[in-house]
C-alpha positions as CSV (number, residue, x, y, z in Angstrom):
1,X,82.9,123.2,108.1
2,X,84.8,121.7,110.8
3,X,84.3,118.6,112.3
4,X,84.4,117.1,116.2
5,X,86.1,114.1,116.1
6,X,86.5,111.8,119.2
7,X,89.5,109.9,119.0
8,X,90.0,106.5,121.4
9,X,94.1,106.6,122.0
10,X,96.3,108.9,121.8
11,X,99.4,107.4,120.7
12,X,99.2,106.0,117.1
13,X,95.9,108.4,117.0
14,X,97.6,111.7,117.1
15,X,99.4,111.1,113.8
16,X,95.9,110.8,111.7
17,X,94.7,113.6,114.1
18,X,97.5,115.6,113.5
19,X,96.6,115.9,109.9
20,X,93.0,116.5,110.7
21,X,94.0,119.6,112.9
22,X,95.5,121.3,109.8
23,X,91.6,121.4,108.2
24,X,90.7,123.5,111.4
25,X,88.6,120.6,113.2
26,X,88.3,119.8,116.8
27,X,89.9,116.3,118.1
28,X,89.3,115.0,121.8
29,X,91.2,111.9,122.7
30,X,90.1,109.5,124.6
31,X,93.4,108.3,126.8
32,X,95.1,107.4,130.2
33,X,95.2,110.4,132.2
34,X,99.4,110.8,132.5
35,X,98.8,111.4,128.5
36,X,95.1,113.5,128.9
37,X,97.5,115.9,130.9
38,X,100.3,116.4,128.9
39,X,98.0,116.6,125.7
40,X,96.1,119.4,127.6
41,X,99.5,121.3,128.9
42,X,101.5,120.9,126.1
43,X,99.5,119.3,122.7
44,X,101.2,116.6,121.0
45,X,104.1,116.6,119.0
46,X,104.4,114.6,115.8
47,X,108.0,114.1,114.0
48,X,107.5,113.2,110.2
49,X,109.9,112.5,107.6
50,X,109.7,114.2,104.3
51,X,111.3,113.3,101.1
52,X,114.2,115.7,100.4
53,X,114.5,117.1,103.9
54,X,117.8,115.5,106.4
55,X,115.7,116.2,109.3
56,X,111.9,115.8,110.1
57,X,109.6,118.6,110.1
58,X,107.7,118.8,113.7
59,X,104.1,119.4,113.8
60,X,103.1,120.8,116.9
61,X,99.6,120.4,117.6
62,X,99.4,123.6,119.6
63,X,100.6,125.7,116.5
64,X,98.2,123.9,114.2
65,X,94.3,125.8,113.2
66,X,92.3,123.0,114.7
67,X,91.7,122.5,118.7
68,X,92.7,119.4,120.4
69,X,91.9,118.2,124.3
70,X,91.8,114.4,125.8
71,X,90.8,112.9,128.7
72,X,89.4,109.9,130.8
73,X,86.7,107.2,129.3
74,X,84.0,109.1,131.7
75,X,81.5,111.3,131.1
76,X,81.9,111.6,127.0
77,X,79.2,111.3,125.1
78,X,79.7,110.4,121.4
79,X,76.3,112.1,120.3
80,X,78.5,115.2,120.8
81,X,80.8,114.2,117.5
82,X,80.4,113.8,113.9
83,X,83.0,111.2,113.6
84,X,84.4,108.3,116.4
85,X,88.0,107.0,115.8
86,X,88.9,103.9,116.9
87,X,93.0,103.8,117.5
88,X,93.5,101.3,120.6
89,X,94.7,97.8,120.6
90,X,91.5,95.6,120.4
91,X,92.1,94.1,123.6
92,X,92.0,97.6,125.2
93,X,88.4,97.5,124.1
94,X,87.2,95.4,127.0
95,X,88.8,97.6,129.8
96,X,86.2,99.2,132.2
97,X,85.6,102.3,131.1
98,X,86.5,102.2,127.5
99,X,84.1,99.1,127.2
100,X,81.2,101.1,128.5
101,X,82.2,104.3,126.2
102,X,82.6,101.8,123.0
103,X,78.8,100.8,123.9
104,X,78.0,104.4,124.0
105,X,79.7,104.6,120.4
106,X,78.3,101.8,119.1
107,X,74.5,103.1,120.0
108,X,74.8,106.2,119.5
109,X,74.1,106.7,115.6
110,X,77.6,108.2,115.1
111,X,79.7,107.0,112.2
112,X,82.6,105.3,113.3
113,X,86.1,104.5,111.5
114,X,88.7,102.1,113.1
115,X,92.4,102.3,112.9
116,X,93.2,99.6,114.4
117,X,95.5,96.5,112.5
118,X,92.7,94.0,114.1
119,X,89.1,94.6,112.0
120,X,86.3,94.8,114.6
121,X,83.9,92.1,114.3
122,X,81.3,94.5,112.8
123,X,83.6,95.7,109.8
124,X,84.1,91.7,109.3
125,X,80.1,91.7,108.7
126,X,80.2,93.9,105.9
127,X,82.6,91.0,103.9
128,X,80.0,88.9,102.9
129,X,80.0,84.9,102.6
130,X,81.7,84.2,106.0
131,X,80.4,82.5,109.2
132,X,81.1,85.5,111.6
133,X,80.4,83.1,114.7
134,X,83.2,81.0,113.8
135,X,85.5,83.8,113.6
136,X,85.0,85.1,116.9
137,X,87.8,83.2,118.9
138,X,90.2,85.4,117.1
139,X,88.8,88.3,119.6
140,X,89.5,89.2,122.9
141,X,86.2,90.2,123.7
142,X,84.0,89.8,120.8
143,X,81.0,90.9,122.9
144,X,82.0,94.5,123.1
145,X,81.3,94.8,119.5
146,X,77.5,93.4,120.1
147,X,75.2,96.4,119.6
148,X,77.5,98.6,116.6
149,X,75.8,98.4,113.4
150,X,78.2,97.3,110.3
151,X,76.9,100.0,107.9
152,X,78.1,102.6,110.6
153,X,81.6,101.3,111.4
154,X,84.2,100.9,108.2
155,X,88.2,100.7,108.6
156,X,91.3,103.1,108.0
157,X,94.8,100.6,107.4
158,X,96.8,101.9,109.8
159,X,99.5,101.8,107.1
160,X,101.7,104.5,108.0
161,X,104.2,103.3,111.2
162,X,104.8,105.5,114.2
163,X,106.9,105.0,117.0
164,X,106.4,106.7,120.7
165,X,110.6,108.1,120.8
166,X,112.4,106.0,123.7
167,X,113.6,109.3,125.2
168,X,110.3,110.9,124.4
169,X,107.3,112.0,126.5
170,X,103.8,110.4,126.0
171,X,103.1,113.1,124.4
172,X,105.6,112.7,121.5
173,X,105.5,110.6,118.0
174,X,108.3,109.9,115.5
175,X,106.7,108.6,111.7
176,X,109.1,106.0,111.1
177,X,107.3,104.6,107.7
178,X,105.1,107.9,105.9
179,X,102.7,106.2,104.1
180,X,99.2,106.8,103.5
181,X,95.5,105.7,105.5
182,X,93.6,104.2,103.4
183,X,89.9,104.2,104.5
184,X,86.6,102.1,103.6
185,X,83.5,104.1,102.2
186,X,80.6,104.0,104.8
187,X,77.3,102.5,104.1
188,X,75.9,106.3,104.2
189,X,76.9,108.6,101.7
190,X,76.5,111.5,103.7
191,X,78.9,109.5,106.4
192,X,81.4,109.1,103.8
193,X,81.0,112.8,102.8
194,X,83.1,113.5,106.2
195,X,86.0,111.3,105.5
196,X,85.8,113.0,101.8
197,X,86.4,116.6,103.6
198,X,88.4,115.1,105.6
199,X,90.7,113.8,102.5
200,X,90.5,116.3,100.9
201,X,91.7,119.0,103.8
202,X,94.5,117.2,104.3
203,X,95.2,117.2,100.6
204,X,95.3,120.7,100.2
205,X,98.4,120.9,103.3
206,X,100.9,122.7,102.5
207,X,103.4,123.1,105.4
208,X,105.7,126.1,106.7
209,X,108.5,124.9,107.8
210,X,110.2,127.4,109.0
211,X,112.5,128.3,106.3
212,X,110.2,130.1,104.1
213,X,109.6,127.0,102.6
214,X,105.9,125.7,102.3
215,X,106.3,122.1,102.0
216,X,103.6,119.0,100.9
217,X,103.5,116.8,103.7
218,X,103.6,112.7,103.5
219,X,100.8,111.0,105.2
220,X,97.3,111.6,103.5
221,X,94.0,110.0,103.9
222,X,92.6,108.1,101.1
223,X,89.2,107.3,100.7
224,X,88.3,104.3,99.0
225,X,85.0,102.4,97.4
226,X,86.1,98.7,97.9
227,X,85.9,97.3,101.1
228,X,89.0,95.1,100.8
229,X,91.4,97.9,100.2
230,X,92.2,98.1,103.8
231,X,92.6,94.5,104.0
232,X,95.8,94.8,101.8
233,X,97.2,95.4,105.6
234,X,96.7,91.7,105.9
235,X,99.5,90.2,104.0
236,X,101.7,92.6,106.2
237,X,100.8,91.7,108.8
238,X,101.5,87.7,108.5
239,X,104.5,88.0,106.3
240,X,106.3,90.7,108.9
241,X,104.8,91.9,112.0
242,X,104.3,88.6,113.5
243,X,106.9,87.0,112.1
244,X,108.5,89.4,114.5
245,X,107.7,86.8,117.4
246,X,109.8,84.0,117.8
247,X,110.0,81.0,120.1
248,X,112.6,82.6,122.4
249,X,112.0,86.2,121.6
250,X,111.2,88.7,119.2
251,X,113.4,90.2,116.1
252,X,112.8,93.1,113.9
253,X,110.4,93.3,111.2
254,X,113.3,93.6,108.8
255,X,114.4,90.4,110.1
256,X,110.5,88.8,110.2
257,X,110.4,89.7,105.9
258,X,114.2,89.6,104.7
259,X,115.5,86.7,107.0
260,X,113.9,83.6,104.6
261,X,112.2,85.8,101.9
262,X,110.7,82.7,99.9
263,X,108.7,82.0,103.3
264,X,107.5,85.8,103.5
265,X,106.7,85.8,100.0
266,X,104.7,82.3,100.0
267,X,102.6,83.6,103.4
268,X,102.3,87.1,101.7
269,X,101.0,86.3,98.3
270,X,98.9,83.5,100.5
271,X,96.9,86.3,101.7
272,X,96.9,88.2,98.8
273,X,95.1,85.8,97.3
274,X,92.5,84.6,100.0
275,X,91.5,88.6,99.9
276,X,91.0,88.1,96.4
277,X,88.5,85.0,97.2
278,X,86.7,87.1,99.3
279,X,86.3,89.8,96.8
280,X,89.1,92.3,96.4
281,X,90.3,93.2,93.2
282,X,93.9,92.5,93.0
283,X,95.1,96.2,91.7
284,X,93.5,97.3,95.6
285,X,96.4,95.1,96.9
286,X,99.7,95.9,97.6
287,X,102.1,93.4,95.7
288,X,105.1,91.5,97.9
289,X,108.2,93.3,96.4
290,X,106.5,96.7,97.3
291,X,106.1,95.7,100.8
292,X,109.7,93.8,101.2
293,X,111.3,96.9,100.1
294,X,109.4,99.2,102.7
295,X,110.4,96.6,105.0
296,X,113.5,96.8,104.7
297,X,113.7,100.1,107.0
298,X,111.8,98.5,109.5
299,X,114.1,98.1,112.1
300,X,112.2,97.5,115.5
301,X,109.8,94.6,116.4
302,X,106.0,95.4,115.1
303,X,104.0,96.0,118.4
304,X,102.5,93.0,118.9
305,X,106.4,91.0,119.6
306,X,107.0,93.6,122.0
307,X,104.1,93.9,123.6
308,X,104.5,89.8,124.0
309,X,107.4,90.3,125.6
310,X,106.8,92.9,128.2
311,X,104.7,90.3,129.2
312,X,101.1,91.3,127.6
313,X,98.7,88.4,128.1
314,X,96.5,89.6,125.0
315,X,97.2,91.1,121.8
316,X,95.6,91.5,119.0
317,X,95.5,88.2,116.9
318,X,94.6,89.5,113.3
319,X,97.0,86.5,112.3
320,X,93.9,83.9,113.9
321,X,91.5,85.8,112.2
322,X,93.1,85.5,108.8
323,X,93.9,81.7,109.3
324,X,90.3,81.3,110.6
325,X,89.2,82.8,107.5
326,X,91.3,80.8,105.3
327,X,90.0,77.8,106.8
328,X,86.3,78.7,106.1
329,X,87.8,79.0,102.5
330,X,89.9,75.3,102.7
331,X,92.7,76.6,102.8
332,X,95.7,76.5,105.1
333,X,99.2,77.8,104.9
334,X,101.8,75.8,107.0
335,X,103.8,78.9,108.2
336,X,100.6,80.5,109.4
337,X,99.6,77.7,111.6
338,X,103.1,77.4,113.1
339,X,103.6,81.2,113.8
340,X,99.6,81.3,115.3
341,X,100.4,78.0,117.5
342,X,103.5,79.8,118.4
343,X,101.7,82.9,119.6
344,X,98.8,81.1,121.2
345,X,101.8,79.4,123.3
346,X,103.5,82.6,124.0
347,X,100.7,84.4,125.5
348,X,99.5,81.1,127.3
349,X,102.8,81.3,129.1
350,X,102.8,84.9,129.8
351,X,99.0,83.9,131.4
352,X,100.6,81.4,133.6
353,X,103.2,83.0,134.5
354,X,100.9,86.6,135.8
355,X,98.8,84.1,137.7
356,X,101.5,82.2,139.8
């Protein structure tokens, strides 16, 4: 049975929609309205690598057996959807207009999975053992996440990495990293029954690619029981993609992991192992040397340097959040606290400097 799925953002959200389009299901993003236009002329275009292949096969959401249309915050109601993805930057959350739809979402009885590298508050709630009060300076905004109920929200790591093509359109998105969601069971069984279908359509892909060929396609949806197995992002996170941000700059995540790999691997396996305090089981994880290696074809800054350096004035701050968390626990990590105190001081500046 196919599925209506709203999707919030249509950048990194048309690569999991993408997939979902091949199990015949209908996908409305939720997006500025220079994108909601190209989206409705033209679809989206998604370039993924495949093992094997030279060159990337091109999935054409026009040419694919689900439906997808986007447009403004205004007048969608989420009561009209089985499922509500969340793939926007947290601090995107508090805009006018997506704040108000988010509300609508959270009330509105509709399961709910983020993709987002920042956990809403509510997922947070479902770890239990934590004082969620204390944790809420890592937010933007933690009030937008007031009225969702825990049960009804769970996470997808947004594990795979995607890139909008610098002579692209806003329409277009290259898979530079094809790796697999990895998504938290709901609360609900019947809930998780969706995400199930929808694992288990994109499973069964097999891909024409235009030379008679019908190809398996990187990129699935996995559907997990543990809570923590999205929080295996974590480590990543801290080791590499805010590593990326440095006193004068940014460099690339290649650079974050591989330029002083003890220091990655001591704040990666720090991580690790406060997950493991809060209940993961260490097979969920993914170990250091697994991750270094994929890093080592990262080679732009993660999202959150560059969006630092353009200038942004928030960003999501998944590295406060862990080291608030670690604190709760007793423990510190030296590199941690230097790179959050240098990112609290970066984005005081950019504050300053947007309100002289």
């Amino acid at each position: 049975m196919p599925y209506n799925i709203l999707v919030l953002g249509a950048a990194y959200g048309s690569l999991l929609a993408s997939k979902m389009l091949f199990g015949g299901h209908k996908i409305h993003h939720v997006c500025l309205p220079a994108e909601a236009d190209l989206i409705n002329a033209e679809g989206f275009k998604v370039k993924l690598p495949v093992r094997g292949r030279a060159e990337p096969v091109l999935l054409d959401s026009q040419k694919l057996p689900g439906k997808v249309t986007a447009g403004g915050a205004q007048g969608v109601n989420p009561k009209d959807y089985d499922l509500v993805a969340l793939a926007m930057q947290e601090p995107q959350y508090r805009s006018p207009g997506v704040r108000e739809l988010l509300d609508a979402v959270a009330t509105s009885g509709v399961p709910c999975m983020s993709i987002m590298n920042m956990p809403p508050l509510p997922y947070v709630k479902r770890i239990p053992g934590l004082d969620y009060e204390a944790l809420k300076p890592a937010y933007t905004d933690p009030t937008v996440w007031d009225n969702f109920d825990p049960g009804l929200l769970t996470l997808c790591s947004p594990d795979p990495q995607a890139i909008r093509p610098p002579d692209g359109k806003a329409n277009e998105l290259l898979v530079t990293l094809p790796t697999n969601f990895k998504v938290a069971k709901f609360d609900n069984d019947k809930h998780t029954q969706i995400l199930r279908d929808l694992e288990k359509d994109i499973e069964a892909v097999r891909f024409d690619a235009g030379d008679g060929a019908k190809i398996e396609l990187p990129v699935k949806l996995r559907v997990y029981d543990s809570l923590f197995v999205p929080l295996a992002k974590w480590s990543m996170l801290l080791a590499g993609n805010y590593r990326c941000i440095t006193k004068d700059g940014m460099r690339t995540a290649q650079e974050a992991v591989w330029t002083n790999i003890e220091e990655s691997k001591s704040v990666y396996n720090f991580v690790f192992d406060l997950c493991v305090k809060l209940g993961a089981n260490p097979a969920d994880l993914v170990p250091f040397e697994k991750y270094a290696a994929a890093a080592q074809s990262l080679s732009r800054p993660a999202s959150a340097a560059r969006a630092l350096q353009n200038g942004a004035q928030y960003i999501e701050r998944a590295d406060k959040l862990v080291q608030l968390i670690a604190k709760q626990k007793g423990l510190s990590h030296p590199a941690i606290d230097a790179q959050v105190a240098l990112v609290d001081a970066r984005l005081e500046a950019n504050r300053k400097k947007a309100a002289a």
